[in-house]
C-alpha positions as CSV (number, residue, x, y, z in Angstrom):
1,X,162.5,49.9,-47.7
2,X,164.2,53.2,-48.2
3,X,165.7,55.2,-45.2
4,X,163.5,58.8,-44.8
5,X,165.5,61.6,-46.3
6,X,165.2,63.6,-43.6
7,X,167.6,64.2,-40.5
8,X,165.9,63.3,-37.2
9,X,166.7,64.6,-33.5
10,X,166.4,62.0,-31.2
11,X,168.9,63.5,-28.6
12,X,172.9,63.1,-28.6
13,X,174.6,60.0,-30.4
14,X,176.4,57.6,-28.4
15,X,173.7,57.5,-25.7
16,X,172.6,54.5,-23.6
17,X,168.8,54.2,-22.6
18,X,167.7,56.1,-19.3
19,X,171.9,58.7,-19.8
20,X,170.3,62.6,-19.0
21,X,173.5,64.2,-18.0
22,X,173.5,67.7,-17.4
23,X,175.0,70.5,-20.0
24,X,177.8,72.1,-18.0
25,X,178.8,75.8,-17.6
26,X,181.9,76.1,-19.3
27,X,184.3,77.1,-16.4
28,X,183.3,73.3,-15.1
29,X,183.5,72.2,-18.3
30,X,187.0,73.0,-19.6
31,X,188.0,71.0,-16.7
32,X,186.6,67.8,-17.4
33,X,190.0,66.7,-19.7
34,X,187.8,63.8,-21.7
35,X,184.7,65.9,-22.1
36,X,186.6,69.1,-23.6
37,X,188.8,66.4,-25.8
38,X,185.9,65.0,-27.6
39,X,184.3,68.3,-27.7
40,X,187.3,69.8,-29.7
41,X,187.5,67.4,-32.0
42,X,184.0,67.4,-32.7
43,X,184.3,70.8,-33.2
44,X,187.0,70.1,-35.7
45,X,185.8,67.1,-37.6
46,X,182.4,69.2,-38.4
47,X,184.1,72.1,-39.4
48,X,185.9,70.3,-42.0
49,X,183.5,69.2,-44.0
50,X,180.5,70.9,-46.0
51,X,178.5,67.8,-47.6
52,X,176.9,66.5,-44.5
53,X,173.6,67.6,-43.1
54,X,175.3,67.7,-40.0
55,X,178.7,69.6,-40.5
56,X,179.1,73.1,-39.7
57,X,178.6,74.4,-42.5
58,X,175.0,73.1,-43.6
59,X,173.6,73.6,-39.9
60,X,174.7,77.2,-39.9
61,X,173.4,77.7,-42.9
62,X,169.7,76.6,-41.8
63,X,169.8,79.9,-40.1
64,X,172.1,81.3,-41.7
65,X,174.3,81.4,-45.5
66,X,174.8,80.0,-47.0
67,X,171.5,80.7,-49.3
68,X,170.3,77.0,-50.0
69,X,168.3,74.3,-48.8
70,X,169.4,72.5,-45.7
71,X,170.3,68.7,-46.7
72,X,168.7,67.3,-44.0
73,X,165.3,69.0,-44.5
74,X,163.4,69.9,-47.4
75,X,162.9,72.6,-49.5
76,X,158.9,72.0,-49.8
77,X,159.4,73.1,-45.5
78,X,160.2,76.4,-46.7
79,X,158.1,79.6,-47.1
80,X,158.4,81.0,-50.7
81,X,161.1,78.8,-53.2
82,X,163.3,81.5,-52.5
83,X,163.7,81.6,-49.2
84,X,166.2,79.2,-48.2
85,X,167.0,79.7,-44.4
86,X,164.8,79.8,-40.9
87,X,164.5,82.7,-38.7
88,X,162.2,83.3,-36.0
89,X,163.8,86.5,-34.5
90,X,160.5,88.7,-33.2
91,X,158.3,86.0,-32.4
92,X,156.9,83.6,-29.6
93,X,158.8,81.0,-31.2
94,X,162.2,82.2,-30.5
95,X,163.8,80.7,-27.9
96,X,161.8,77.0,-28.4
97,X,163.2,77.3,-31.9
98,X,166.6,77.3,-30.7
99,X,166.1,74.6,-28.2
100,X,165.8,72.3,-31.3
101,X,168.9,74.5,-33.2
102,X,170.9,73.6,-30.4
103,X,169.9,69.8,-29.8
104,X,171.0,69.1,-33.9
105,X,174.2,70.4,-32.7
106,X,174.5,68.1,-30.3
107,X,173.2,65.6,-32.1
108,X,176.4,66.1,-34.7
109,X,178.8,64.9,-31.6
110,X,179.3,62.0,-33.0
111,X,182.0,59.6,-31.1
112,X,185.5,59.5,-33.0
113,X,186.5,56.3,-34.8
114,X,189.3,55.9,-32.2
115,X,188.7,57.1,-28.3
116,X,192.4,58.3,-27.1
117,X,191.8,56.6,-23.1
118,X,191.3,53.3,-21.3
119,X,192.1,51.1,-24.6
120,X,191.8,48.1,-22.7
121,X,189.1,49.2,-21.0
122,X,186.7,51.0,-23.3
123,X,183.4,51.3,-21.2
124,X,185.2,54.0,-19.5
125,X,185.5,56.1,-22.5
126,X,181.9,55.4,-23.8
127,X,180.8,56.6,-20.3
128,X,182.9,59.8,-20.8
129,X,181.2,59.7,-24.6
130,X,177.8,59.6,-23.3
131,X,178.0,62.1,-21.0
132,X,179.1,64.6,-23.1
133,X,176.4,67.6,-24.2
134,X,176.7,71.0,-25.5
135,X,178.3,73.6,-22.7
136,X,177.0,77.1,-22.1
137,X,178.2,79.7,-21.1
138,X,176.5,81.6,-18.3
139,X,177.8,85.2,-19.0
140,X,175.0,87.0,-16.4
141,X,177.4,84.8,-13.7
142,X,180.9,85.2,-15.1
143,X,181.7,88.0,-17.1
144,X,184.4,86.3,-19.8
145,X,184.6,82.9,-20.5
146,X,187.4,80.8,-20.1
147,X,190.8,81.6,-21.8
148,X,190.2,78.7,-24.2
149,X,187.3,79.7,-25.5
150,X,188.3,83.6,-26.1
151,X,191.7,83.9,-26.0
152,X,194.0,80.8,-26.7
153,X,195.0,80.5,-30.4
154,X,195.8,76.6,-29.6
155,X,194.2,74.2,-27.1
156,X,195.6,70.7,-25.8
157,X,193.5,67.5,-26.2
158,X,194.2,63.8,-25.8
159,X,194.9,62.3,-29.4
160,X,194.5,58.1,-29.2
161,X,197.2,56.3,-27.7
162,X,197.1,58.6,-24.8
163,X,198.8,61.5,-26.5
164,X,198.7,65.1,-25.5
165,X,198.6,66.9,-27.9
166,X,198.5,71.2,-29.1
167,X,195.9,71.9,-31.7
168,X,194.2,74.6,-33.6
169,X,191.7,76.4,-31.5
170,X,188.2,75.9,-33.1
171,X,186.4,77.9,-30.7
172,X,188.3,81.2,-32.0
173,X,186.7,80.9,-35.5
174,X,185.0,79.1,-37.8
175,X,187.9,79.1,-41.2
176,X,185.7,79.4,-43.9
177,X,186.5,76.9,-46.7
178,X,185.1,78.3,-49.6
179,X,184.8,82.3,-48.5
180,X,183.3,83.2,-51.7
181,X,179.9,81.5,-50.6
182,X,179.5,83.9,-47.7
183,X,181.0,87.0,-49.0
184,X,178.6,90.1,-48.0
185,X,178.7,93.3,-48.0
186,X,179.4,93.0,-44.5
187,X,182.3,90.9,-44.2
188,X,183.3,90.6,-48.1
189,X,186.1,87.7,-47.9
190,X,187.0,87.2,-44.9
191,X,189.1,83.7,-44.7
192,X,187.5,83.2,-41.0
193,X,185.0,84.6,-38.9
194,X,186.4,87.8,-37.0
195,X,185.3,89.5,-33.6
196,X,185.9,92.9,-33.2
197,X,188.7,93.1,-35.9
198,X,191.2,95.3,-35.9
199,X,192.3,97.7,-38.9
200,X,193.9,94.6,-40.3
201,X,191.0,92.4,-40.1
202,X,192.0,90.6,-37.3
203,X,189.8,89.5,-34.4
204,X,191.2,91.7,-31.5
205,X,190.0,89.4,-28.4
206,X,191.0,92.0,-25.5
207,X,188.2,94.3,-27.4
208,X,185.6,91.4,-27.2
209,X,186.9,91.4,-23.1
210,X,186.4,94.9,-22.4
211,X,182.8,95.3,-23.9
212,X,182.2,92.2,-22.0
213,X,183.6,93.4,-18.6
214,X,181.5,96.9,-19.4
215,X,178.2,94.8,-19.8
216,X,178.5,92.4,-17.1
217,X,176.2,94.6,-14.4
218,X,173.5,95.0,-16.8
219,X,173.8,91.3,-18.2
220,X,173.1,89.9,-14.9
221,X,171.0,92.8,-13.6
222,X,168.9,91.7,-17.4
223,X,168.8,88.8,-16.8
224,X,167.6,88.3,-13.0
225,X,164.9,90.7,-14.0
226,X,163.4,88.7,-16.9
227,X,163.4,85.3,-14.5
228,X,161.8,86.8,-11.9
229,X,159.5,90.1,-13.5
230,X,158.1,88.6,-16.5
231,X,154.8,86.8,-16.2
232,X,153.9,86.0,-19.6
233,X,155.1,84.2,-22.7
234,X,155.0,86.6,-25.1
235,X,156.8,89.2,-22.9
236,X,159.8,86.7,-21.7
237,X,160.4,85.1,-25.7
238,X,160.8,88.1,-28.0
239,X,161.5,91.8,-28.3
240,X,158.8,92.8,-30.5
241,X,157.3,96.1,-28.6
242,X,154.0,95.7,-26.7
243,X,151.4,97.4,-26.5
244,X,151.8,97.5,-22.5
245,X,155.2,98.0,-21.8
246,X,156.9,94.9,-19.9
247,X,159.4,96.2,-16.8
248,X,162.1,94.1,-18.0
249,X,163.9,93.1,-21.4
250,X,163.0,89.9,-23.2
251,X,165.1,86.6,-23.7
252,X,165.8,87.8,-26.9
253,X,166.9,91.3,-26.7
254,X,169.4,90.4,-24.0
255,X,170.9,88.0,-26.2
256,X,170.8,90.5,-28.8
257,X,173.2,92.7,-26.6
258,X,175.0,89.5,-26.2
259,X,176.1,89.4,-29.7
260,X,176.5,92.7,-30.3
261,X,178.7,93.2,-26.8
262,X,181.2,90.1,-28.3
263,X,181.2,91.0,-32.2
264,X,181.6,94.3,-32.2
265,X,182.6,94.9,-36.2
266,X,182.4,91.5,-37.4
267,X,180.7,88.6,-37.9
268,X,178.2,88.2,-35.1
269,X,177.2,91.6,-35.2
270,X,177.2,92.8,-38.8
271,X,174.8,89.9,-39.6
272,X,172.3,88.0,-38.2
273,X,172.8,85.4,-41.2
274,X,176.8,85.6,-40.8
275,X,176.7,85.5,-36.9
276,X,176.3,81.6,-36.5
277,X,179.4,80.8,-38.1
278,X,181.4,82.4,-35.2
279,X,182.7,80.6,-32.8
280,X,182.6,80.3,-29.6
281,X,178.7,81.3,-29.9
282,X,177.6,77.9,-32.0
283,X,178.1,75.7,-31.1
284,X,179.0,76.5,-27.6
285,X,176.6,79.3,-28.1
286,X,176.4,81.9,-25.2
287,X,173.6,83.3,-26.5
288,X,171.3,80.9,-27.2
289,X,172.8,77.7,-24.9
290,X,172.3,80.2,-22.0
291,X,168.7,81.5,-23.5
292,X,167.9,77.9,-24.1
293,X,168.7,76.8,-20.2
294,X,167.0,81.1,-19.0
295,X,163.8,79.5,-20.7
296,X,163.9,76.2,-18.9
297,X,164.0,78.1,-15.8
298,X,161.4,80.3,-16.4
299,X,159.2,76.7,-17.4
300,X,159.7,76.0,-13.8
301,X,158.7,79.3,-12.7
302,X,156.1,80.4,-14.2
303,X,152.9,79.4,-16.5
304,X,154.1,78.7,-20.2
305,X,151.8,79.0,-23.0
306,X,151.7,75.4,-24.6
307,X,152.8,77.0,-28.4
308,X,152.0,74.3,-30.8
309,X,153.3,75.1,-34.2
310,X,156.1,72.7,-35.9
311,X,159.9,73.9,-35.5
312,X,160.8,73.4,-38.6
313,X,163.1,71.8,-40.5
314,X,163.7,69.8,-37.3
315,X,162.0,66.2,-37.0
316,X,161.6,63.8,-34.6
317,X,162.7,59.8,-34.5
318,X,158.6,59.4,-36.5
319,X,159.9,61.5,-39.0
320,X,157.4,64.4,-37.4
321,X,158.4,68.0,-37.0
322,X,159.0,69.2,-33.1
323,X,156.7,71.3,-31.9
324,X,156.8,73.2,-28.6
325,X,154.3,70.4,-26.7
326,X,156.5,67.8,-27.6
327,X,159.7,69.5,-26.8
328,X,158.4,71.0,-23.7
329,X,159.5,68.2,-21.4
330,X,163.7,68.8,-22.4
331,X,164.2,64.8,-21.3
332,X,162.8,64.1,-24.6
333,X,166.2,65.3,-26.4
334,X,168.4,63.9,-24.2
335,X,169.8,66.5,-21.4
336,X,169.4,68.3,-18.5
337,X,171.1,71.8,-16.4
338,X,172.7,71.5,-13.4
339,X,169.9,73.3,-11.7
340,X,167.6,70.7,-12.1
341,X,170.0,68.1,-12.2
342,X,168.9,66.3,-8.5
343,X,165.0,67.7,-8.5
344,X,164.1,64.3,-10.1
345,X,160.6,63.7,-9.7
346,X,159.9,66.6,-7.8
347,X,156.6,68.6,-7.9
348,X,156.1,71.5,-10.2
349,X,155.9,73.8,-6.6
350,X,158.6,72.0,-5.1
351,X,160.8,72.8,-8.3
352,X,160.0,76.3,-8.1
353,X,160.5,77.1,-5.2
354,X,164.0,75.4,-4.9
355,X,164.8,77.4,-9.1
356,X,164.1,80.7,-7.3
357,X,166.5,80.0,-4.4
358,X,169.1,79.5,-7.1
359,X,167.9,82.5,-9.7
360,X,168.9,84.8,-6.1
361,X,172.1,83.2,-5.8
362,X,173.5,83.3,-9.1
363,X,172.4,86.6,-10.4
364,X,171.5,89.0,-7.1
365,X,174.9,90.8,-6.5
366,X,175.7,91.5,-2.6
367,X,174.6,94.2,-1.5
368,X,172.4,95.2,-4.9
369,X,168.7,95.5,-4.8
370,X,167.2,95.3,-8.0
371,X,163.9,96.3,-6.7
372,X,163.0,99.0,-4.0
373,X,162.1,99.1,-0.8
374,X,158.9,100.0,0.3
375,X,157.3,102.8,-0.9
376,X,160.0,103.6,-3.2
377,X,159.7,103.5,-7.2
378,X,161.1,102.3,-9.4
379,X,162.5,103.7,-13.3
380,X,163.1,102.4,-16.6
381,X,163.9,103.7,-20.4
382,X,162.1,102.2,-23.0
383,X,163.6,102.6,-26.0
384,X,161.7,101.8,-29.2
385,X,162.9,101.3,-33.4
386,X,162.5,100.0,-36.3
387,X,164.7,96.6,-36.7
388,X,165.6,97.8,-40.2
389,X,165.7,101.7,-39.7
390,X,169.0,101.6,-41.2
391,X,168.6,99.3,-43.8
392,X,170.3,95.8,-43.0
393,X,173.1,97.3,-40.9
394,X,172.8,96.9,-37.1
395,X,173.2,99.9,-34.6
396,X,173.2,100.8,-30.9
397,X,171.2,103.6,-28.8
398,X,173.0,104.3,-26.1
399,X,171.9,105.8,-23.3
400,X,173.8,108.6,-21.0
401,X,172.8,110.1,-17.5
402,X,174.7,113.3,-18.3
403,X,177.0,114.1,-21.5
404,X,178.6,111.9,-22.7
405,X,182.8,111.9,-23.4
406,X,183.9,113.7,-26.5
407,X,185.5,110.6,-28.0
408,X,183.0,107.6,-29.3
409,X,185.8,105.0,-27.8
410,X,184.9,105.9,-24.2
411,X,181.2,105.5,-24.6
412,X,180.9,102.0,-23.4
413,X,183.1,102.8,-20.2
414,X,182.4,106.6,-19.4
415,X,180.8,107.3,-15.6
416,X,177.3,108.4,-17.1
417,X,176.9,105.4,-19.7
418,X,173.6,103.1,-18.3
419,X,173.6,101.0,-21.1
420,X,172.1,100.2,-24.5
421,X,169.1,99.0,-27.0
422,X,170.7,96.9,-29.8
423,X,169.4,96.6,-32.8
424,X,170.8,93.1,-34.2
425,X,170.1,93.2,-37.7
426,X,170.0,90.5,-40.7
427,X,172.0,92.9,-43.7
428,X,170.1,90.3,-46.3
429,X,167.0,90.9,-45.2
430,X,165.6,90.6,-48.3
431,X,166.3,87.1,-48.5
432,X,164.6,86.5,-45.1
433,X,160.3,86.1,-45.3
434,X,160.2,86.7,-41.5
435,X,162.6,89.2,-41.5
436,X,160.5,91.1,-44.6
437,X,157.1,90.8,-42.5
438,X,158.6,92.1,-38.8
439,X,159.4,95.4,-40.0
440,X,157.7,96.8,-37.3
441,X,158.8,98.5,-33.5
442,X,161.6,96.5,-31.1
443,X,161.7,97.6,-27.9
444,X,164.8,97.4,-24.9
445,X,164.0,98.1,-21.1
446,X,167.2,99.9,-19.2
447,X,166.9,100.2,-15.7
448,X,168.1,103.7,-14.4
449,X,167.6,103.6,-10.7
450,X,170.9,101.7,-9.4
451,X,173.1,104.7,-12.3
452,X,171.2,107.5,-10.8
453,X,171.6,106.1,-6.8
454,X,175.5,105.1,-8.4
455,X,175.6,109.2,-9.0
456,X,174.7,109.5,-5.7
457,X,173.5,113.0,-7.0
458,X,169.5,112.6,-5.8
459,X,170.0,112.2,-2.1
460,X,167.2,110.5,-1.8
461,X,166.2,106.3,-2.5
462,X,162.5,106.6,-2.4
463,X,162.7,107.9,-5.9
464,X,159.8,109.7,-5.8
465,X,158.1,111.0,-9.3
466,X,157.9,114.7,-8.4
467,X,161.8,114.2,-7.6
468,X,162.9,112.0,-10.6
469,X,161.0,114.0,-13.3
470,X,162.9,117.5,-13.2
471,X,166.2,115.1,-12.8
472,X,165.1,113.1,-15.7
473,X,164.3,116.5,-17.6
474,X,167.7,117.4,-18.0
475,X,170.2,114.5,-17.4
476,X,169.2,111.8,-20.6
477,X,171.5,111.8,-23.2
478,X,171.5,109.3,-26.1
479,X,173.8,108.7,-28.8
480,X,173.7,106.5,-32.4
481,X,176.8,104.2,-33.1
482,X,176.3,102.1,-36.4
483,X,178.1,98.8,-36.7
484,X,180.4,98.8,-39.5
485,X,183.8,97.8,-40.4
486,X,185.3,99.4,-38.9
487,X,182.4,100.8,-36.6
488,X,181.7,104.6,-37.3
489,X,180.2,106.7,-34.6
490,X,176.9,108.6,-35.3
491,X,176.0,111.2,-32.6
492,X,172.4,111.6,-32.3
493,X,172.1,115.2,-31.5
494,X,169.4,117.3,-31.1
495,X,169.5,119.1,-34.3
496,X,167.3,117.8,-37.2
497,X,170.2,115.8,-38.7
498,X,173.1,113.6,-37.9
499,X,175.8,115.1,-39.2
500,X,178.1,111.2,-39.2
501,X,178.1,109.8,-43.0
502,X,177.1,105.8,-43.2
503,X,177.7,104.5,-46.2
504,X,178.8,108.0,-47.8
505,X,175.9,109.8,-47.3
506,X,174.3,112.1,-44.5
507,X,171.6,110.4,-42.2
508,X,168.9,112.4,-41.2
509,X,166.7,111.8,-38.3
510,X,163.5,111.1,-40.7
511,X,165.8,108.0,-41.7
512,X,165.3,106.7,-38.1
513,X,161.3,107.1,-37.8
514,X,160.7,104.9,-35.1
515,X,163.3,105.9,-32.4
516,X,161.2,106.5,-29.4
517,X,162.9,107.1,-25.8
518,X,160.5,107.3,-22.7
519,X,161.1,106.5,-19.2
520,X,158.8,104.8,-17.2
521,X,157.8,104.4,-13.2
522,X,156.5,101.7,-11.4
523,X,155.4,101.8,-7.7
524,X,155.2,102.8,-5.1
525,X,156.3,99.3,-4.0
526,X,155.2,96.4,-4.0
527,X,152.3,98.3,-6.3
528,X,153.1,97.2,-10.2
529,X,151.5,100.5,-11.5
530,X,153.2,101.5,-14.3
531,X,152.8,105.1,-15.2
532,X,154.7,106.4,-19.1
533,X,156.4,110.1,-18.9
534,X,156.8,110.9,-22.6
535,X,156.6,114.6,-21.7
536,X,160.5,114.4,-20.4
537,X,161.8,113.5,-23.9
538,X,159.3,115.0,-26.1
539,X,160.2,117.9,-28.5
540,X,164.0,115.9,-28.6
541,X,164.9,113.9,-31.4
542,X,164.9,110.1,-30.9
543,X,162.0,111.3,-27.9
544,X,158.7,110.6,-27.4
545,X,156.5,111.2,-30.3
């Protein structure tokens, strides 16, 4: 009888019946001297290869280039013969996707030939072996990851026979080993993956650091708000706009920031189909390791729709395709998060009531409230575009309360920056079914209240409409910056055209059809009544229609 072509997830290799040990955060992981060891050379062993269904290269490329079937699926899976990669950016489907994505990663751990402890003893370095899963990186709790993730060009490990030994930093980037299979227009021949490269093409880490550190408020302040605002499904998974505005950004456009915040320039910001070859994001992917572990919370905190279609190409140990019911219990592919990690059998209200405790205490700053006091309201910007208004590049709109500095560098870091909507787009779009039918509206949420009591020039915390409006009239500024190579600024003024070139030629406001900027109340609290005030951006460009 022949073997199934296929690949199957059936949780990480190496495991014993009944072994559910928890993903770590990466701080506690880097720690563990066995655990980051194995990971490493995982890391290297899968990055050296390209024929395998489960090297690097051939699981990048099932969301990702290079343009051809994965080997461990089928091309019959596929939508169109010439679509040869997955993406479900835009729909319900995004974060459960990944949840699969990430569990074939971890399913490529595969133990080394030759485990460098306990020789004599080797149960103890099986144990170590079956323990180890995927680490994430919480970046709403801890701005910049560890040095060796971000900053260290080597990293030491245990090689067998209990030697230490300095190797090659695989989390830094992913060396491409033929770059003539990914060259785009993006990122045409670059040896490795690159984050915010320098004029010589080089990855300039302390870049990555400072976006990061400029972020971090609104990371946490995102992410707290999606966990404990968002009530349904469709609002929490993706960032395609709604026809009712939700008070707080989705899974997916914080992630989107995310990548954009880290890449600047290259790889996991010029392209969605480029971006999952850089390291540290997969495997030990921010993003979507932290997404994946956002969206078990939120299973424990509120009602999620049961979404039934398959995940494809990803199929189970009966050679069936996951679906959401059957991946909705995480158990099932082998792992857990530390937050959950002694619930055990607990009840579903039991669970979340103990999951909120820890949502305050992880993301809820001292001294910070994120919602008002009574009586007080509450304001937001929502910012809508097209995903593709500029073609396959990807851009930011950010947003200003006051004018901004002179000099595009100080953007990020200036007193009267609030923060951004990123648009994180795929440059072959063309090549991408999903990408081709969700041309329509994405939406971001900014909070504004904490930058305009951070001002401090209201004098008042009750935030009253008849207050904010004439405030809001005259303070909002936005501003255009298109990712490029290196990134050119393009000021969004209030004149009928941009005057920045992008690929040599002007860029007109018509070119950007969908940019809509309104801001929003809510209250007074506890009331959830949201009330739209297109009236203070309307007649501006990039305001309300």
């Amino acid at each position: 009888m022949s073997s199934s072509p296929f690949y199957h997830i059936k949780g990480p290799p190496n495991v014993s019946p009944g072994i559910i040990p928890p993903r770590l955060e990466i701080y506690d992981f880097v720690k563990n001297e066995k655990h980051f060891t194995l990971y490493i050379r995982a890391l290297i062993k899968i990055a050296e290869e390209e024929e395998s269904a489960t090297s690097a290269f051939e699981i990048s490329g099932i969301h990702d280039i290079p343009l051809k079937p994965w080997k461990g699926g089928d091309l019959n899976d596929l939508d169109g013969d010439e679509k040869f990669f997955y993406c479900v950016h835009g729909t319900a489907l995004f974060p459960i996707w990944h949840r699969a994505y990430m569990s074939l990663y971890e399913s490529s751990m595969k133990l080394p030939p030759r485990l460098p402890w306990n020789t004599r003893r080797p149960p103890r370095s099986f144990e170590a072996a079956e323990r180890l899963r995927l680490p994430y990186w919480d970046w709403a709790a801890k701005a910049i990851p560890p040095d060796q993730v971000i900053l260290d060009e080597k990293v030491t490990i245990t090689l067998p026979g209990c030697i230490q030994s300095s190797v090659k930093n695989p989390l830094l980037a992913y060396k491409f080993l033929d770059p003539k299979k990914i060259a785009l227009r993006d990122c045409p021949n670059y040896p490795t993956t690159v984050r915010h490269p320098a004029e010589d093409g080089q990855s300039s880490p302390q870049a990555s650091i400072k976006r990061l550190n400029a972020e971090f408020k609104g990371a946490q302040r995102d992410i707290y708000r999606a966990l404990t605002q968002l009530n349904t499904w469709e609002e929490f998974s993706n960032r395609a706009a709604k026809s009712k505005p939700p008070f707080a950004n989705s899974l997916e456009a914080i992630h989107d920031n995310i990548h954009m915040a880290i890449g600047g320039g290259g790889h996991m910001t010029t392209s969605i189909v480029l971006s999952h070859f850089s390291r540290p994001l997969i495997p030990m992917n921010g993003p979507l390791t932290l997404g994946v572990r956002a969206f078990r919370i939120l299973q424990a905190c509120v009602c999620v729709d049961k979404i039934i279609p398959a995940l494809e190409p990803f199929r189970d140990g009966n050679n069936n395709f996951w679906n959401a019911a059957n991946s909705y219990q995480y158990k099932a592919l082998g792992y857990t998060y530390p937050e959950f990690a002694d619930l055990g059998d607990s009840s579903p209200d039991e669970i979340k009531s103990v999951i909120r405790r820890k949502i305050e205490l992880l993301y809820q700053r001292p001294g910070v409230r994120y919602f008002s006091q009574l009586g007080a309201f509450e304001w937001t910007i929502r910012i809508h575009s097209g995903g593709y208004d500029l073609g396959g590049s990807s851009f930011w709109v950010l947003i200003f309360l006051g004018e901004p500095p002179a000099d595009s560098n100080q953007w990020f870091a200036s007193a009267e920056y609030v923060g951004y909507h990123a648009v994180f787009a795929n440059s072959e779009y063309q090549t991408c079914s999903n990408c081709i039918a969700r041309k329509g509206l994405i939406e971001s949420i900014l909070e504004v209240g904490e930058k305009i009591k951070e001002l401090g020039e209201l004098g008042t915390m009750t935030f009253r409409p008849e207050v904010v409006r004439p405030y809001l009239e005259k303070k909002p500024n936005w501003r255009v910056l298109k990712v490029e190579d290196p990134v050119l600024p393009i000021p969004l003024r209030r004149q009928l055209i941009i005057f920045a070139k992008v690929d040599g030629t002007e860029v007109h406001v018509r070119d950007l059809p969908s940019l809509e900027i309104i801001p929003i109340s809510r209250g007074p609290w506890p009331s959830e009544n949201l009330v739209l005030h297109p009236h203070i951006t309307k007649g501006r460009a990039g305001g309300a229609k």
